[in-house]
N, C-alpha and C positions, 0 to 999 in steps of 0.2 A: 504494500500500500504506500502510496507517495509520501512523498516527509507534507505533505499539503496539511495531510489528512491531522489534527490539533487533540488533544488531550481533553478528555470532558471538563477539568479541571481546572485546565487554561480558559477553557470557553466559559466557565462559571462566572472568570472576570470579565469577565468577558461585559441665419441671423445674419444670417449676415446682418447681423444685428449693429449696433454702433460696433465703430474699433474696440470700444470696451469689453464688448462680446469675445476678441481675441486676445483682452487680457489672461492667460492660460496661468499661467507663474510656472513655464517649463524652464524659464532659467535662473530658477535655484538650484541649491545642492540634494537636494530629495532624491530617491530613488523614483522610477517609472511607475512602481507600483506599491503600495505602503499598505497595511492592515490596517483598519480603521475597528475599533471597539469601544462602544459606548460607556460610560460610566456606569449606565444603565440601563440593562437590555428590557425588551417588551416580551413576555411571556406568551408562547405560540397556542398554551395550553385551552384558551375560550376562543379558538379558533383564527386566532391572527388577525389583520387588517380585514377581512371576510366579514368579521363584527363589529368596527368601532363603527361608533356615530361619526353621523358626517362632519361637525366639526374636526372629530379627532380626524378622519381623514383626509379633508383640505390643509390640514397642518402638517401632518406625519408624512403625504404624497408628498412631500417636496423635500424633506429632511429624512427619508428611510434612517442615514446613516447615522442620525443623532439615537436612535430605536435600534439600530439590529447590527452585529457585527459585519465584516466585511472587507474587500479590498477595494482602495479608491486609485485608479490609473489617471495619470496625467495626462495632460493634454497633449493633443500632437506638438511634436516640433515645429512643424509648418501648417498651420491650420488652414483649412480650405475657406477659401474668400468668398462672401456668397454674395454676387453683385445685385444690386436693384434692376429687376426686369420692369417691363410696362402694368403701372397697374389695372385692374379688372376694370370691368366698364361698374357703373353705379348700380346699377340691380345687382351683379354679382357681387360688387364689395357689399352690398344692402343685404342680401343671402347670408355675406359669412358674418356678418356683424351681427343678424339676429340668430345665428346659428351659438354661435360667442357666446351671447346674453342668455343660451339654454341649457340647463339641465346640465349646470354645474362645468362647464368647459371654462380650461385657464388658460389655454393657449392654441392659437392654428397659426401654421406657416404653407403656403402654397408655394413652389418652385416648380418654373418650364422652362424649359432651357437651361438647368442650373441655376437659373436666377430669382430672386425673392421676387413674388407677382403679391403675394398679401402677407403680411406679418400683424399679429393682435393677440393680447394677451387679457385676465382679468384675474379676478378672485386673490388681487394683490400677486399673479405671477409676475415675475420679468425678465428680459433676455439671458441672464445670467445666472436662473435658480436651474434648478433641478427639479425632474419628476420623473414617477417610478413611471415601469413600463406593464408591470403585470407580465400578462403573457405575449408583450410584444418583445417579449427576450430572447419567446422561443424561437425564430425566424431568426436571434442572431447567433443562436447556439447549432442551429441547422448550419447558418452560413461557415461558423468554427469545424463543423463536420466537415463542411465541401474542401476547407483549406487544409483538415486532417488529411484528407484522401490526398490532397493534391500535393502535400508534404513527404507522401509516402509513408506514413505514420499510422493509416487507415487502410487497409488495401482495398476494401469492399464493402459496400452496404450490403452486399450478400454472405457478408463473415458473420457468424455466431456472436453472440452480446460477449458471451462464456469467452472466447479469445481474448478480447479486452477487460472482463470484468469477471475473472473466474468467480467470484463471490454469488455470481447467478446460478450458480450448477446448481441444482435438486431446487428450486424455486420456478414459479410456473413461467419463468423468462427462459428455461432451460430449454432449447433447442429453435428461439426467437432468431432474429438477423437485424442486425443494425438497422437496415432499411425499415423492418418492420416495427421497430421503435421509432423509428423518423416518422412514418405517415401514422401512426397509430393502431398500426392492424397485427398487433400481436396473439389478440384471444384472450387476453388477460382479464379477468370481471376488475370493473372500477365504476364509482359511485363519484364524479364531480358534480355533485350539486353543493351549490355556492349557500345555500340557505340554512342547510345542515351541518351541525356542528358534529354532528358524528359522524361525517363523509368520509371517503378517505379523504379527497383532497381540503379540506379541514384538520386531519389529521397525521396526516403524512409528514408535518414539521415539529408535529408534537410527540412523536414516539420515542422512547428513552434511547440514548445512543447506547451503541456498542462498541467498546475499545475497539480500535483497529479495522471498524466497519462502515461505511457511508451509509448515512442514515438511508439514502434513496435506497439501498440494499437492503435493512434492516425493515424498511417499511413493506419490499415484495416479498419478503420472506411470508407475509401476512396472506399472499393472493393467493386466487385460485383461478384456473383458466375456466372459460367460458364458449369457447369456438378453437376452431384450428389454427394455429398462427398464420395471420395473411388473408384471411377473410371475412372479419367483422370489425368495422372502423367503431371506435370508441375514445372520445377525450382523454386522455389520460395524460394530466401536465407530469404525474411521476415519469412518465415514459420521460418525458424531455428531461427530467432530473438523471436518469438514466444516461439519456444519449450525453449529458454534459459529463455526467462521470464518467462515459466511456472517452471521449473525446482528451480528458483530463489524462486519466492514464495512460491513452495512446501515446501523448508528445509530452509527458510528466510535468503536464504544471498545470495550474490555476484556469480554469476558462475567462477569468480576470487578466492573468498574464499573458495566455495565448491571445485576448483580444486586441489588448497594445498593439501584438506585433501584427497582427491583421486584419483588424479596424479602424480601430483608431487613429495609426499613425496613416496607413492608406487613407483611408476615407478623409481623414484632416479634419478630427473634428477640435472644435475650438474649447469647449470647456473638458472640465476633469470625470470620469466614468467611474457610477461606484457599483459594485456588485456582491450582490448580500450574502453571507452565506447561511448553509445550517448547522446545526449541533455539532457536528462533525470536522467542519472548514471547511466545506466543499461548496464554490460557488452554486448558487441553487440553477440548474437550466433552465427549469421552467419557468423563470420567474424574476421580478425583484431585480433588474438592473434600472439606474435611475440614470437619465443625461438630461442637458438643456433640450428644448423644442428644436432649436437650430440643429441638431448634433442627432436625434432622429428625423430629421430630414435629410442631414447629410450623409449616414445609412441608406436612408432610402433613394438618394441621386447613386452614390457606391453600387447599389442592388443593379440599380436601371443601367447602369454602365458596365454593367459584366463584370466588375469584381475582380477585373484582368493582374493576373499574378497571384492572386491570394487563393481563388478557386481554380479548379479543371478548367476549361475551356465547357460553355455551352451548361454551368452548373446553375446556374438559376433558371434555365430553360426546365433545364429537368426536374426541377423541386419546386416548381409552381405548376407543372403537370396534374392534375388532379388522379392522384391514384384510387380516391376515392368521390362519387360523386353523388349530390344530394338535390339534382333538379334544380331547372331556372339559371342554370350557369354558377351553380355555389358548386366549390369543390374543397377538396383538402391535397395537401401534396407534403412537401419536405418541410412540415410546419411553416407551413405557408396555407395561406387561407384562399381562395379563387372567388373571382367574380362574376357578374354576367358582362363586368367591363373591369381589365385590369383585375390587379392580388394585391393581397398586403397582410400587414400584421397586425393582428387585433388581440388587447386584453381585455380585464374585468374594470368596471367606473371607466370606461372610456377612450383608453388608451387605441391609439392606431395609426399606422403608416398607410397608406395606400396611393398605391403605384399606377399611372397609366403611360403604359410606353407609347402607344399608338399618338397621345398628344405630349411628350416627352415631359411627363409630371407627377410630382409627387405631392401630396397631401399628410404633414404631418399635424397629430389632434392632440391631447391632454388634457383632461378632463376628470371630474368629480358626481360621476354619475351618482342620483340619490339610490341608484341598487347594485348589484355587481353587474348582472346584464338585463336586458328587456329588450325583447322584436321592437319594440314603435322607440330605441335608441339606437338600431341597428338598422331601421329602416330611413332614420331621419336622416342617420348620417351617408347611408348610400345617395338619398334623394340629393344632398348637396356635390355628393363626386359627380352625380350624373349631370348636375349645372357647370358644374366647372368644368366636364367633359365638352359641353357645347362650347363656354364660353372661352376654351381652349383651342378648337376644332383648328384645322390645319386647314 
């Protein structure tokens, strides 16, 4: 097990926005990537961020790191400049601004062409705070996958979990495939409903660790399978804790430290990436990475540019492929979500990227939805891509 992997004991203590925006402070003497641990940590045990009132969540979504242990990675070296493009015509800025004013959003940034077309924030955000991403992490723990493979560290999403993660043998991942942790079609029974404090994914950060074991381990130890690995899709954010500890052990480090070397510093984003971890020190995949709004858009431009160097050639074609499909042009693929126009990455309260290559744009959101999700949240926010789709048209 990597030296990553922390002591239950230890853990007990456990925009282009103005220039100011590329204030990064990369040139101190700090390391790239530092452990961040709170004074005092927020107990997983009443089921995590899942339950606070939404005050405490408009607070604590922008601070994770002052709540939960974690590594914080500095900025790039050379942050990517995000120029002012032309902005929307008046009905369009008048869409996003009432979009803004609903249902708890703190911030939207539109880029085409690479360039800032809308920037707005509220609920006291501003260019230079932070906010969590939810499960808009999984899409960058997928992208850490494509650049395992493409390091040679990964040889296959058709290799066994057990190659990289022998801790999975006689647990019902035993005889699974990487790939089939990526799209979610293991077979494995899981319970994510958001509302229940006895779910698993409620409880999957609150099971006691085990010396020497990653808690994502310790918690499949718990499963039983349901179907044949590879043909019943099922949410399972543990899977992405999975794919991030496998990804972890492949290239022996941190999914914190692997992202420095191919994210961040590629993609160029301008403020600092913190990334949470659990009981164990193992970056969480599924979850819990926090950046500025500028800095998941600059992700999501990184996505739309092919990722050149860091992935395979042709790998986000292939993980926004919908391996699994749900009618109406919704799909699922390499934790990537699909549309009836354009993918993107979506979490719980609101979090999402979404990509249209066809009008060369990206839509990144942040937000304080008043529930973790609702269709008429998830349809409001399609109805606006699909304005920006027009009001983008080529």
């Amino acid at each position: 097990m990597r030296e990553l992997i922390l002591s239950l004991g230890a853990l007990a203590l456990a925009s282009c926005a103005p220039l100011a925006d590329l204030d990064s402070g990369t040139n101190d003497a700090r390391p790239a990537v530092i452990q961040v641990t709170p004074a005092t940590s927020v107990s997983q045990d009443d089921g995590g961020p899942l339950f606070w009132d939404d005050a405490t969540r408009a607070k604590r979504f922008r601070a994770m790191e002052a709540y939960f242990a974690g590594q914080e990675v500095a900025a790039a070296a050379n942050p990517r400049m995000l120029a002012r493009g032309e902005p929307f015509d008046a009905a369009t800025r008048g869409a996003l601004d009432a979009y803004l004013g609903t249902n708890g959003t703190a911030g939207i940034m539109v880029l085409q062409d690479g360039k800032v077309r809308y920037e707005n924030y509220a609920l006291g955000m501003t260019p230079t705070d932070r906010w969590t991403s939810f499960s808009v992490a999984k899409s960058f723990t997928s992208t850490l996958l494509g650049a395992a493979i493409a390091d040679g560290a990964i040889a296959s999403v058709d290799d066994p979990v057990t190659r990289y993660v022998p801790g999975l043998a006689d647990t019902a991942y035993d005889g699974v495939t990487v790939g089939q942790v990526a799209t979610m079609t293991s077979g494995v029974a899981w319970d994510e409903n958001y509302s229940d404090p006895d779910s698993d994914v409620a409880q999957m950060l609150a099971i006691a660790p085990v010396a020497g074991e990653s808690q994502a381990v310790t918690y499949a130890r718990t499963l039983s399978r349901e179907a044949p690995a590879g043909e019943k899709w099922v949410y399972k954010t543990l899977e992405t804790n999975l794919l991030g500890l496998i990804v972890e052990e492949a290239v022996d480090m941190s999914l914190a430290e692997y992202a420095n070397l191919k994210l961040v510093e590629p993609a160029g984003f301008a403020g600092k990436l913190f990334w949470m971890q659990d009981l164990t020190g193992g970056s969480i995949g599924g979850c819990c990475l926090s950046l500025r709004l500028s800095d998941y858009a600059r992700f999501g431009q990184f996505v739309l540019e092919g990722g050149e160097g860091v992935v395979p050639p042709g790998w986000f074609d292939e993980s926004v492929t919908p391996t699994s499909e749900f009618g109406g042009g919704f799909g699922y693929g390499y934790q990537w979500w699909t549309y009836p126009v354009g993918y993107g990455a979506q979490g719980i309260f609101g979090q999402s990227i979404t990509i249209l290559p066809e009008q060369d744009m990206v839509i990144a959101i942040v937000s304080n939805w008043p529930k973790a999700t609702g269709r008429e949240f998830g349809q409001a926010r399609l109805a606006l891509a699909a304005q920006l789709v027009a009001a983008g048209a080529r």
